[in-house]
N, C-alpha and C positions, 0 to 999 in steps of 0.2 A: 586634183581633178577640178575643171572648172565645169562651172553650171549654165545654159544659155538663157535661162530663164531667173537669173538674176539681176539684179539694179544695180549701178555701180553709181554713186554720190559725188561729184567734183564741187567745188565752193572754193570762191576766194583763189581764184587763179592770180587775178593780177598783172596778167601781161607776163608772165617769168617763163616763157617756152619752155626752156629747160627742165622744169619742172613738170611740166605734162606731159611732155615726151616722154620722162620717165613712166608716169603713171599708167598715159596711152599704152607704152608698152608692155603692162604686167597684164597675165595669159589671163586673169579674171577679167578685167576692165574690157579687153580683147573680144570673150566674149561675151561679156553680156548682152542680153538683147535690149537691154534699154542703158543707158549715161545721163541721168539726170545732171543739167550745167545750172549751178543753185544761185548764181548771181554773182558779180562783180568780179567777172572774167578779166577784162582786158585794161582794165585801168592800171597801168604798172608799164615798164622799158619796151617791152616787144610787143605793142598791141596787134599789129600787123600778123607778125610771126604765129600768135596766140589764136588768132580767128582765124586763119588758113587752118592750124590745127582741129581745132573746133567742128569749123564745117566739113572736115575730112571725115567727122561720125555719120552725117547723111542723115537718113532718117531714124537713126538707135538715138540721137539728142535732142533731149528734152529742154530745152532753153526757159530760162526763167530771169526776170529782169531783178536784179539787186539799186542798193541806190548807187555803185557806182554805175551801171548803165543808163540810171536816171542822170546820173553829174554829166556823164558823157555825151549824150544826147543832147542836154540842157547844153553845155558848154561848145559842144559843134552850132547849135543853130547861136548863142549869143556869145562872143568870147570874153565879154563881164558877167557871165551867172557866176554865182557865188559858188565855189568849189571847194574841200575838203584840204587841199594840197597842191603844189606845184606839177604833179605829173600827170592829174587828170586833165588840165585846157591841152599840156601839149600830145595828150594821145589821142583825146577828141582833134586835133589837126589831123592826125595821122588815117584818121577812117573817111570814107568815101561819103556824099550825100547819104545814100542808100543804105551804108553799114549802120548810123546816127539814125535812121527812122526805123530800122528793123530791130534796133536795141530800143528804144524808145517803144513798140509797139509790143514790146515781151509781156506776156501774162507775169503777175506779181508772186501768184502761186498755181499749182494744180492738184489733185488727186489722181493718183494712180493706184487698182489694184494689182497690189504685189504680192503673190503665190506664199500661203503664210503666214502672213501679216493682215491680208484685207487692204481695205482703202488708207493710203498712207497721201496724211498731205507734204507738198514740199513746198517750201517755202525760203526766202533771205534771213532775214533776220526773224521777223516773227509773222506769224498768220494774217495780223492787221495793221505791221506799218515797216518799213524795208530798212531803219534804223533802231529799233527798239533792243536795249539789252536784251538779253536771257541766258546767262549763265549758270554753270552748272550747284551753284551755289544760292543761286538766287528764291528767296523766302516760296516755301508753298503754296502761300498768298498769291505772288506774284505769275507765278504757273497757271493758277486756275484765273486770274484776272484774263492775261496774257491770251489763252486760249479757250474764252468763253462764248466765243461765237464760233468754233469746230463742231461741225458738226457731232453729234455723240456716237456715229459707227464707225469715227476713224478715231482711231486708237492708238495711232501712229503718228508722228507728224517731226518733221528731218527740216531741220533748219541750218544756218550757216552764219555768216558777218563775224560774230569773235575771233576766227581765226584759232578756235581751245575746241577740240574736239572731246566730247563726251556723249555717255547713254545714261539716262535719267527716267525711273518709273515714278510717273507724279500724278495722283487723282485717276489711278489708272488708266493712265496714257504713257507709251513712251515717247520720248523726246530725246533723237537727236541729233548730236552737231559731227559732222565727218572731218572739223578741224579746215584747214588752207592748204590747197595745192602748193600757193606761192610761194606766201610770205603765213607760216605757220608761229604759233606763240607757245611756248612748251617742250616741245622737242624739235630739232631739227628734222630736216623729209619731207618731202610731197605728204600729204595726209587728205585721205578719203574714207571714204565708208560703202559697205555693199550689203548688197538686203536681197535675206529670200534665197531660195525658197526652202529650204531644209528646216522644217520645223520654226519658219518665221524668224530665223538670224538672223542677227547685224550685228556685224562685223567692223568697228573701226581698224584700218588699214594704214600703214607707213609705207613708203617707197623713197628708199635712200637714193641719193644720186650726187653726183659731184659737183659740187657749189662753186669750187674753184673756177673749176670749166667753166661751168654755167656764170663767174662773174665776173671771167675775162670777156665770155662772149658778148653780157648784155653792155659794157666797154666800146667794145668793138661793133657792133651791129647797131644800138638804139637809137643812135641820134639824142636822145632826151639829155639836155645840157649836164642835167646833175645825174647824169646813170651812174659813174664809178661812186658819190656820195649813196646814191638810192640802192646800189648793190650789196655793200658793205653794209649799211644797216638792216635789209631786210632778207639777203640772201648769204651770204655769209657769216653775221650774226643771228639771232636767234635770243630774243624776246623770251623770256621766263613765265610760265602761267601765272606766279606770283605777283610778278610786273603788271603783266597785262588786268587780272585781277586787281590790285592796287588800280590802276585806271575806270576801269569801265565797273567795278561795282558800284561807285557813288550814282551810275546811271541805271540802276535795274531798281528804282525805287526803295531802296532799302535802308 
């Protein structure tokens, strides 16, 4: 049974259509009444493809700016800003004036009351900066640092950028991460998360779908010089939490 007074959580799209397609299509995401979009949507093969999807939620999406919307924006208006990777300058080509200041003008985070839960902040990576670790691992310490300016009636607070989706009670608050639409690290699938209202759930969600398909298509469709290189390692293979973990712990102060 689905609920319409649920949140559906997307993060870490990436440009991978395919992948949201899938997600769009599952009868919860369908209806919820709200789709929070948690930041760095469209930096990846199909940015084009990914924002037509996007705005097809209308007014149920809650848009929030990740740092790859900051790279994108930066990179549309200069095409020497310093960038992350090779497929962020060429997806900032791919968006219009208009699409680069409306990404560029996204609130960093919001609150929302979610049926349940109370006031739930969203946010990229963390509350006060749109690259900061916080994994599910990361010191206690680092938790209460991390979110010491949240306010104290949200209790809640769903973040993204890892791409490792988990649910974390720390200093009584939960925290957390709904994993990657795109380009996920731990298991393969679109991975999201949905909140509310049954007794204040959340739910981390998988949504399989056919990678092969999906990496002949971004092949055939992206234009981006290296898609069959960029396909192959982030949509047909599949990064290890342990991997990823070996990388980004030496960044959560630890």
């Amino acid at each position: 049974m689905t609920d319409t007074a649920a949140v559906a959580v997307l993060s870490d799209i990436h440009g991978v259509a395919p992948a949201l397609e899938a997600v769009l299509a599952e009868p919860d995401v369908r209806a919820a009444r709200t789709v929070v979009l948690a930041g760095d949507l469209l930096s990846g093969p199909l940015p084009r493809e990914t924002l037509a999807l996007l705005r097809g939620l209308g007014d149920r999406a809650v848009w929030l700016r990740g740092n790859g919307e900051r790279e994108l924006a930066a990179s549309h208006g200069d095409p020497a800003a310093p960038v992350p990777d090779t497929v962020t300058p060429w997806a900032a080509r791919q968006l219009d004036p208009a699409d680069a200041a409306y990404l560029a003008a996204l609130p960093a985070d919001v609150t929302l009351d979610v049926p349940g839960l109370g006031p739930v902040l969203f946010c990229h990576a963390t509350p006060r900066d749109d690259t900061e670790m916080m994994l599910v691992d990361s010191r206690p310490e680092r938790f209460a640092e991390v979110m010491a300016g949240v306010p104290a009636d949200v209790r809640t607070v769903v973040c993204g950028h890892t791409h490792m989706p988990f649910v974390r009670l720390t200093h009584g608050r939960l925290v957390v991460n709904p994993g990657s639409v795109g380009m996920p690290y731990g298991r393969d699938g679109a991975h999201w998360a949905l909140l509310g209202p049954g007794g204040g759930a959340v739910t981390l969600r998988r949504t399989p779908y056919d990678r092969e398909a999906a990496c002949a298509r971004i092949v055939a469709e992206s234009g981006f010089p290296e898609a069959a290189a960029w396909a192959e390692e982030y949509v047909r293979h599949t990064y290890s939490a342990e991997e990823a973990l070996a990388v980004f712990g030496p960044l959560d102060g630890r």
